[in-house]
N, C-alpha and C positions, 0 to 999 in steps of 0.2 A: 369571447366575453358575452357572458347575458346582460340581459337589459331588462331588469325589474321595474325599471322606468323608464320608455322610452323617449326621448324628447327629442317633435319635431320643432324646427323652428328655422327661418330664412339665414343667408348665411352672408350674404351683403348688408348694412356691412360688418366684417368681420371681428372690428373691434368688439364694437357695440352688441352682438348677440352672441360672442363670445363668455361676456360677462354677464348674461343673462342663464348661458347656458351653467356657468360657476355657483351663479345663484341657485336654478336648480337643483343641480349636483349637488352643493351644500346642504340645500335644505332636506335632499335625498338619505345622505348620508348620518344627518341625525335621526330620522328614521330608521335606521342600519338596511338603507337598500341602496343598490347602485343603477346611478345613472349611465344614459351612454345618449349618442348620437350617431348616427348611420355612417358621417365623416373620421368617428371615432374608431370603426371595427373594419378592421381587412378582412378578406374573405376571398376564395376564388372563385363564388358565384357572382353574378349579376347584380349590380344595384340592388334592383328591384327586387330580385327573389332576396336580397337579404336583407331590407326593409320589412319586406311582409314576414320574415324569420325574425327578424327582433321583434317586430310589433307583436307577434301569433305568442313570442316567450314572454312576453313580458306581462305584468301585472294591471298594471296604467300607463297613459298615453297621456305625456303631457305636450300640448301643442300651441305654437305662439303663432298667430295670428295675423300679427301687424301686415298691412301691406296686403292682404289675402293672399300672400306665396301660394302658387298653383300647385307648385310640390307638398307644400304642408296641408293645403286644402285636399288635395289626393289621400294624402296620409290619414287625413281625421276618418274619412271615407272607408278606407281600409279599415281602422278601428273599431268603425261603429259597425260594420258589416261582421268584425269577428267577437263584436259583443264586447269590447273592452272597456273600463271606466276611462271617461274622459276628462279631465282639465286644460281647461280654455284661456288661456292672455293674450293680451295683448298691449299695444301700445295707442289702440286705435281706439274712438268711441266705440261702444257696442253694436251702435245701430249702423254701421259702416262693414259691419257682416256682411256677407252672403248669405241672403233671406235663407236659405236650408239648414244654420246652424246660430241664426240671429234671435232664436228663443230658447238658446241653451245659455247655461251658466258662463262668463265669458269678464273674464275681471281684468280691468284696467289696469295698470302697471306704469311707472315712470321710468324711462332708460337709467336712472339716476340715482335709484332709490334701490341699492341692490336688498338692503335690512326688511325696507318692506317688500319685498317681492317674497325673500328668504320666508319670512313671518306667512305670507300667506301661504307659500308650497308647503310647510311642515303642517300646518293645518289641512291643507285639502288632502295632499298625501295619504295623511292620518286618517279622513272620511272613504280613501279610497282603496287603500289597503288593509282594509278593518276586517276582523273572523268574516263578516258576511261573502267577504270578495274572497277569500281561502273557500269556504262552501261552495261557493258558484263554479269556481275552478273545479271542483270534481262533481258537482251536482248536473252542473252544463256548460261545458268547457268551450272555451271562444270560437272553436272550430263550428260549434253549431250554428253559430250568432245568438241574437237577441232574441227570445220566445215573443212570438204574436199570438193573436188568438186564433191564428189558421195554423200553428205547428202542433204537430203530434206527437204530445210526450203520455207514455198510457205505462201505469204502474201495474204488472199482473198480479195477482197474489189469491190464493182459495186456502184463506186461513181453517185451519181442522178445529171445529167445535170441541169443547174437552170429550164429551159425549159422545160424539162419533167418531174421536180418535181411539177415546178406551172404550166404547160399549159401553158404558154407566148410566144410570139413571140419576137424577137430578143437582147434577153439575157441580158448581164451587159452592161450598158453605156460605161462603162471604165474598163481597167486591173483591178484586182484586187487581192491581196497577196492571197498565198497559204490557205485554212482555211481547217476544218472539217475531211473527210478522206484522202485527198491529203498531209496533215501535217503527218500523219501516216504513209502513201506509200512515202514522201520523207525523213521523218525520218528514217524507219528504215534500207531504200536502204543506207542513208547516212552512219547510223550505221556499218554494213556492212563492211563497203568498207573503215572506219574508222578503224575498229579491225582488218578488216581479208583479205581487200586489195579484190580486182573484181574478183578473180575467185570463189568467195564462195556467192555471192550475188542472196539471194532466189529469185523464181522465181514469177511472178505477174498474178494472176489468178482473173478472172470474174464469180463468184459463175454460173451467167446464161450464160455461154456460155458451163458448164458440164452437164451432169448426174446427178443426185440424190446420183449413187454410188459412185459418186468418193470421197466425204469427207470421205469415212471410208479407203481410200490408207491411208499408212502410212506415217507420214509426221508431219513435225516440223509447226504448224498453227499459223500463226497472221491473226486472221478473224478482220476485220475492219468495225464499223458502226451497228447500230441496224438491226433488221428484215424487215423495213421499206424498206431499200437499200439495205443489204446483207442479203439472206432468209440464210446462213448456220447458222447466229448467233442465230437464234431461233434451228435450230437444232442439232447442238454442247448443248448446255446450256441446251436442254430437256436431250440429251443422259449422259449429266455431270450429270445432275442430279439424274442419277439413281442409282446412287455410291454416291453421296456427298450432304452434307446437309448446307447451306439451297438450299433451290431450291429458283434460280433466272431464271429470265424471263423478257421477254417485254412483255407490253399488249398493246392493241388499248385502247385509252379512248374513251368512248360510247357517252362522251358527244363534242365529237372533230365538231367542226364549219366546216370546210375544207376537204370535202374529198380526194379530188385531194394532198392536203399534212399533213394527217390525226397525230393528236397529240400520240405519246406513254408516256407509264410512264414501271421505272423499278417497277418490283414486286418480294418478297419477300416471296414465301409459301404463295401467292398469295395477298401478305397485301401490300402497300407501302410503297416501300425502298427508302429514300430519308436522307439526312444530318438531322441532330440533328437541329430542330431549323428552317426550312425553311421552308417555308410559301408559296405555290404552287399557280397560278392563281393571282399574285399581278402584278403589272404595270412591262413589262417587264422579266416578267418571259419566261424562256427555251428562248427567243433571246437575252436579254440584261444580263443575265445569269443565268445558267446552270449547273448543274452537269452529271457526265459519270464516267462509271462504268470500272475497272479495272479488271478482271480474268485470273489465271494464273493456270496452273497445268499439270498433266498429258493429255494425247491427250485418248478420251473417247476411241476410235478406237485402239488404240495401244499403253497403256500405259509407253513403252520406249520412245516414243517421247512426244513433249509438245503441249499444245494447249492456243493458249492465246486469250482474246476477249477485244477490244477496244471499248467502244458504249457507247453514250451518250439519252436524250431523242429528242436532238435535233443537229445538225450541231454544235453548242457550245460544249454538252456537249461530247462528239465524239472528237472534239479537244483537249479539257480537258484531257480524257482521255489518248490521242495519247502524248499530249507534257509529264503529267505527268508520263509515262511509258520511256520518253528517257531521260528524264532531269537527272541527277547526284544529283545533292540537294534533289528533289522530293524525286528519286530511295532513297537516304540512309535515309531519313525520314521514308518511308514508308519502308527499312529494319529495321530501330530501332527499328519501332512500332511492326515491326512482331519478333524479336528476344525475346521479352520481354516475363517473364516465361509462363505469362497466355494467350501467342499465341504459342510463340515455333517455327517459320516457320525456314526455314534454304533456303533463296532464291536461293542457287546454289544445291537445290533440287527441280526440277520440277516438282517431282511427290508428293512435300507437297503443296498442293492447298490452293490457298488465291484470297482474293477479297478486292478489294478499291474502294472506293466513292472519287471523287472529282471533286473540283467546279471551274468556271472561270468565268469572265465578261468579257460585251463588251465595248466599247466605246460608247458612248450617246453620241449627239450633234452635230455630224458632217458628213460629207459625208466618213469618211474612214470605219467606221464598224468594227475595226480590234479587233480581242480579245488583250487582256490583261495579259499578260504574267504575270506580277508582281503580277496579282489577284489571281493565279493559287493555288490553298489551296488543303493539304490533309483534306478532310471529313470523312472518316473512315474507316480503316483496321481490317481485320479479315480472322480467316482462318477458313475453310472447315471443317467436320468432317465427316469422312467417315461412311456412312449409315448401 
């Protein structure tokens, strides 16, 4: 059983936070998620290790208070260490906390009043399994905790000017919307600054303005863009690979027309990795649409931190990539798919590595060019298996 809500709460006495724990579970369930309790799930680990296993799956943490239970006080602990939303009751005044959690949110409750208890969990529930808490789960998964302004989260990305991708002289006609790896770089600055408010907003790094050594610093990675534009994504993805199977890769295609903007394909253990079904080299292929590859996992360099790679074959599929890693719909799509027995992925584990294909079109017919949001499809998810 998972636990999309986990709830701790004391367990003497047993009538009385029994029906508190109902209440929850009720008001769970009209949100369509399910509650549980650590008393609720067998298992043939340890207590403990399957505490912090429901607490690491699950979404929020709701915890009742009354009494300061030392086990439920342990529990919030655990929580706030893997970054989880929290919801606080109790039976007790507020200022009867434990000074370390007596200036968080902490709502009073009557053992007696199950309707209003109900009434208030379906409300905070709803504040705390909302798109933003889907986002955070794959932006920065519980495993990392909470960002402070001493963690290092660094976005790489060395977007190609239209002009020094094609040789051209004097650029776009006209404005033109955000597309490719700049959809990534304002995405996830916006992300950011969405969850965790400006003092915690990773920092913007140009792969060619470092050293060679510097991608092995330890550090939370969103590399952005194939090898074409950012040389670390070939290098992250070789060293991923020496631990995880399959081995992906970009390659040059030998038969590319254009050197000055030379075509890749992804590869797979060296074969090509492309959507079920898709038909490469047809009218409008990689500009008119595209797919791009989604990797997530441990940081090859420092396995406590993460590493993640956004890259398409093309400017599309790069976008692709980029919108479907911040979207909310996309993100819990592609959590379903990995939760499922014969993947197992638990996405607020960053160190269980997974990869997605996805595809998007552009507009035909007119002077805007714009991708197409609506088109944006997951093409396939899978996880890693360590070598």
């Amino acid at each position: 059983m998972e636990a999309e809500v986990f709830v701790s709460s004391p367990f003497e006495p047993p009538l009385e936070f029994e029906r508190v724990y109902e209440a929850i579970a009720d008001a769970a369930r009209a949100r369509k998620l399910t509650a549980c309790r650590v008393d609720k799930v067998r298992g043939p680990e340890p207590i403990i290790d399957r505490i912090e296993r429901l607490i690491r799956q699950s979404r929020v943490v709701v915890a009742d208070i009354t009494g300061n239970n030392p086990n439920v006080l342990h529990e919030v602990g655990l929580a706030q260490s893997l970054g989880k939303p929290l919801v606080l009751i109790s039976q007790d005044k507020p200022k009867k906390a434990p000074f370390n959690i007596r200036s968080l949110d902490i709502h009073r409750y009557l053992a007696d009043d199950a309707a209003g208890l109900i009434n208030y969990m379906k409300g905070a529930l709803a504040d705390t399994t909302s798109p933003n808490e889907t986002l955070r789960a794959m932006l920065v998964p519980g495993s990392l905790g909470h960002p402070t302004d001493k963690s290092r989260f660094v976005i790489a990305a060395s977007p190609l000017s239209y002009r020094r991708a094609m040789g051209k002289r004097g650029g776009f006609p006209k404005l033109r919307r955000t597309a490719s790896d700049y959809v990534g770089l304002r995405g996830i600055l916006q992300a950011f600054g969405l969850l965790y408010e400006f003092g915690t907003l990773p920092e913007i790094a140009d792969p060619d303005d470092y050293g060679d050594d510097v991608i092995e610093e330890s550090m939370n990675l969103y590399c952005i863009a194939s090898p074409k534009a950012n040389p670390w994504t070939s290098v992250l993805l070789a060293k991923h690979s020496e631990k995880w199977s399959p081995r992906l890769g970009f390659q040059a295609d030998s038969v590319s027309a254009d050197l000055k903007n030379i075509r890749v394909s992804i590869r797979a253990e060296d074969a090509p990795l492309r959507p079920d079904h898709w038909k490469e080299n047809t009218h409008g292929d990689r500009y008119y649409r595209d797919f791009g590859l989604i990797v997530r996992g441990p940081n090859p360099y420092d396995k406590d931190h993460m590493m993640v790679i956004l890259a398409g074959r093309s400017s599309l599929g790069t976008e692709a990539a980029c919108v479907a890693f911040l979207d909310p719909a996309k993100i819990s799509e592609i959590r379903g798919l990995l939760e499922t027995k014969h993947i197992a992925v638990d996405i607020e584990d960053h160190r269980q590595a997974f990869w997605a294909l996805v595809s998007m079109s552009r507009q035909q017919g007119d002077d805007k060019e714009e991708a197409m949001l609506e088109s944006l499809k997951v093409e396939r998810v899978s996880a890693f298996a360590p070598r």
